[in-house]
N, C-alpha and C positions, 0 to 999 in steps of 0.2 A: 504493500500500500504506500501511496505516495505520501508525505511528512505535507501535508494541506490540511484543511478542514474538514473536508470531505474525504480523503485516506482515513486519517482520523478514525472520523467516526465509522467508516467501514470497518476499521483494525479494531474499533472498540468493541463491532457486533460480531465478528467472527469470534473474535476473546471472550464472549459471553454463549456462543454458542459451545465450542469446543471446552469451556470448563464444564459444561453441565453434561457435556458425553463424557468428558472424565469422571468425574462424580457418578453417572453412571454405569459407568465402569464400561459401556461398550464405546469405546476410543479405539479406531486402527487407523492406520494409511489409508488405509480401501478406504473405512466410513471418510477421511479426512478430505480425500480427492472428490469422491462420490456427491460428500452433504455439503460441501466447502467451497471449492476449486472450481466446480464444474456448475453449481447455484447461485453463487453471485457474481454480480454484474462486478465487470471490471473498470476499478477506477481508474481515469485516465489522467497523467501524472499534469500538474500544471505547470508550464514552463515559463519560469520567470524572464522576461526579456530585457534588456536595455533601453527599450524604447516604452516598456513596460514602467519599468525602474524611476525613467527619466518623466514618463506625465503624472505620475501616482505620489510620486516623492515628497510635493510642496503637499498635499493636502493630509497625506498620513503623516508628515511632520506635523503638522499645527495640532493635530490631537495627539500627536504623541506629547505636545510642550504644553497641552492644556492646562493638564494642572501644574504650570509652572507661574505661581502668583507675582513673583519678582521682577521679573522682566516686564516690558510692557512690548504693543504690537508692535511696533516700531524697532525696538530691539531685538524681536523676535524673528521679525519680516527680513530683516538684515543679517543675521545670522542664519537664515535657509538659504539667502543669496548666495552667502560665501559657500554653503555648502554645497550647492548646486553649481554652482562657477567651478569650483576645483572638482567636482564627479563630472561635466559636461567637458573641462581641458582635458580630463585622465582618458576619456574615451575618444574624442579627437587624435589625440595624441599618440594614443595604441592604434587609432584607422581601425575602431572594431563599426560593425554596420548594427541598424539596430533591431533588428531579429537575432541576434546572437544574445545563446542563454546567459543568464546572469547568473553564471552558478561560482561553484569555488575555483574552477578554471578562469574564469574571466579576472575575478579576482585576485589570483597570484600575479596574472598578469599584469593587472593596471599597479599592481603593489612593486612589479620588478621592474615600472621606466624608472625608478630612479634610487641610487645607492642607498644601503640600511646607512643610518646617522645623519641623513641630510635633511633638512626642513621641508620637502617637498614630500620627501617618501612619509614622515611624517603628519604632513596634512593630507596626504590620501589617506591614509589609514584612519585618519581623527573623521573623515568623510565617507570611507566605508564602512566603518564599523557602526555607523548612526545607520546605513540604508540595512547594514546587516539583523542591525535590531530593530529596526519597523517594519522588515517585511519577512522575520525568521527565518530567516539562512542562517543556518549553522557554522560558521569559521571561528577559527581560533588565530586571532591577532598576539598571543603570547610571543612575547619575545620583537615582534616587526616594529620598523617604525619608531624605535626610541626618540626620547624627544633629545635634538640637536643641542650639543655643550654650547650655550653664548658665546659670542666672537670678544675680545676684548675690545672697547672701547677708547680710541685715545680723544678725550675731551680736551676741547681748546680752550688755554686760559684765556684771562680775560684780555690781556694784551693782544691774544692772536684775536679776539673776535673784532674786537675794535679795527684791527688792520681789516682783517676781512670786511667790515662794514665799510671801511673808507676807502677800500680796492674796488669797490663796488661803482665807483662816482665814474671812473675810469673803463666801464665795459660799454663796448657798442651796441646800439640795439640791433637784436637780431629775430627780435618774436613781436608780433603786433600786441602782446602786456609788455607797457615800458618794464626796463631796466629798475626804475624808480620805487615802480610797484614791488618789486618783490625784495630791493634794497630795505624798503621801511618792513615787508613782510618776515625779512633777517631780521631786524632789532626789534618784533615784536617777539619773537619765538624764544631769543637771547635771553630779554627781559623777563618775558612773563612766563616761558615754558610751557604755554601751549602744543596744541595737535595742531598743525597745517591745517585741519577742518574746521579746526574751533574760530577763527579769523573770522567767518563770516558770521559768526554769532554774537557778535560784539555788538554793544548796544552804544552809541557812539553819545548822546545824551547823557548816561549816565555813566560814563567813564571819563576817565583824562581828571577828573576833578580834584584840585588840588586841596581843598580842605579833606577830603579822603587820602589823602596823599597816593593820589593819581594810580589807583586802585582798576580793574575791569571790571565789567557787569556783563557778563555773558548770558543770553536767553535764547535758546533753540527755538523758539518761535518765530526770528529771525530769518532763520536757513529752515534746512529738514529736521533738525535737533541736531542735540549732540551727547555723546557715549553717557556724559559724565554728571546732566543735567545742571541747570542753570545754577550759575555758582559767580562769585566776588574771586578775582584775582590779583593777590598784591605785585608788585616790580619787586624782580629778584635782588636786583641793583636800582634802586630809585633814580641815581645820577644818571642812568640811564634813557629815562625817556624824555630828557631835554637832548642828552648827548645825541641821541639817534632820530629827533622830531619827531618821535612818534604821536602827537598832538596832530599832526597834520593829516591826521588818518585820508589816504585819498581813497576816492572811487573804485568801488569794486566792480571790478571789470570781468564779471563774470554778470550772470541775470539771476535776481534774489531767487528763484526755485532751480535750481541746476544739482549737477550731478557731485555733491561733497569731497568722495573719493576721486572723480575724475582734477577736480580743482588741488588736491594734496598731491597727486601723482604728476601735475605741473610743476607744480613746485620744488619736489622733488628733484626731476628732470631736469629743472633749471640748474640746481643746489649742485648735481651728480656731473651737467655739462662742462658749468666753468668750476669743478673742483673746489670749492668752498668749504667743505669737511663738514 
């Protein structure tokens, strides 16, 4: 019998027939093929698909997080994202079609594009073993996938960020967001330690103010929200936000409902082209 719901309960009705011929005592092979084998209907095994996998996923997740009180939709919605983004790369990537079973073959496979210890191999596994548990496949992730040693970090004193702020006056523009834009976007990150997301949640009213001693007022109503909800942010270095103008907050040159992550992965990009650390 097929491990379904329907196997299931066929394997439950045959196990209730066949104990009560043991019990009374006429149990053989003959009787077993005879009253068994040859009398019921044969269940036919359901084959999990990819394409199966991939439309069934967002909704059996949200009841699988049902009773998850803490989160709200929003952080909910955005954690299925990730997880479908990285199982939608994993099978791209393999070139599997999507009538191919999603069995534990498929799975060793999308687990083998990439080395045990690396953050990727990593987040497939954190990505399959969530479809493995919503839709009951049986795999055993022991041992795969360990989570990746951190890199070290060489943080830049404050001497270097300053140069890097003031190396900044000297790039050419080369992307229709001035240079300018993402120079004040460095001495807001410096200062206040922010996410690259959190920028557009800035409430520009009630920040800069210097009787708060030039404090932020972040409010996700702003943008799409943000991870860490609305919260007061003091200046890491106060001397700071005269040194780097940050008062002069300019225009976001992006459009108040846009893509969060796409806007941090700019800036990134920018931060990673002209090596900035």
């Amino acid at each position: 019998c097929d491990l379904s719901p329907p196997g299931i309960l066929a394997a439950q009705n045959m196990a209730t027939i066949i104990s009560q011929a043991l019990r009374l005592r006429n149990y053989s092979k003959e009787w077993l093929n005879l009253e068994i084998f040859h009398k019921t209907d044969q269940v036919k095994p359901i084959v999990l698909t990819i394409a199966t996998v991939r439309d069934e996923f967002p909704d059996r997740w949200m009841k699988y997080r049902s009773g998850d009180k803490e989160s709200t939709d929003r952080q909910k919605l955005r954690t299925l994202e990730g997880y479908l983004d990285r199982l939608n790369r994993l099978i791209t990537e393999a070139k599997l079609s999507d009538n191919r079973a999603f069995d534990s073959t498929t799975i060793k496979l999308l687990l083998d594009l990439h080395p045990e210890g690396s953050d990727k191999r990593f987040r497939a596994k954190e990505s399959l073993s969530i479809v493995c548990a919503i839709f009951g496949i049986n795999y055993s992730f022991k041992g795969i996938g360990k989570r990746p040693k951190p890199m070290e970090r060489d943080l830049p004193t404050e001497t270097k960020i300053i140069q890097i702020y003031n190396s900044m006056n000297y790039f050419k523009p080369t992307h229709r967001i001035g240079t300018k834009y993402y120079q004040w976007v460095f001495g807001i990150l410096a200062t206040y330690g922010l996410r690259p997301q959190e920028i557009a949640a800035i409430d520009r009213i009630k920040s800069f103010n210097p009787d708060l001693d030039n404090w932020l007022y972040l409010d996700g109503k702003l943008c799409e929200g943000i991870k860490t909800g609305n919260r007061m942010v003091p200046p890491l270095l106060p001397e700071w936000v005269e040194l780097f103008n940050l008062k002069s907050y300019p225009d976001l040159p992006f459009p108040k409902q846009g893509n969060l992550q796409r806007r941090a992965d700019m800036i990134a990009q920018f931060f990673l082209r002209h090596k900035l650390g």
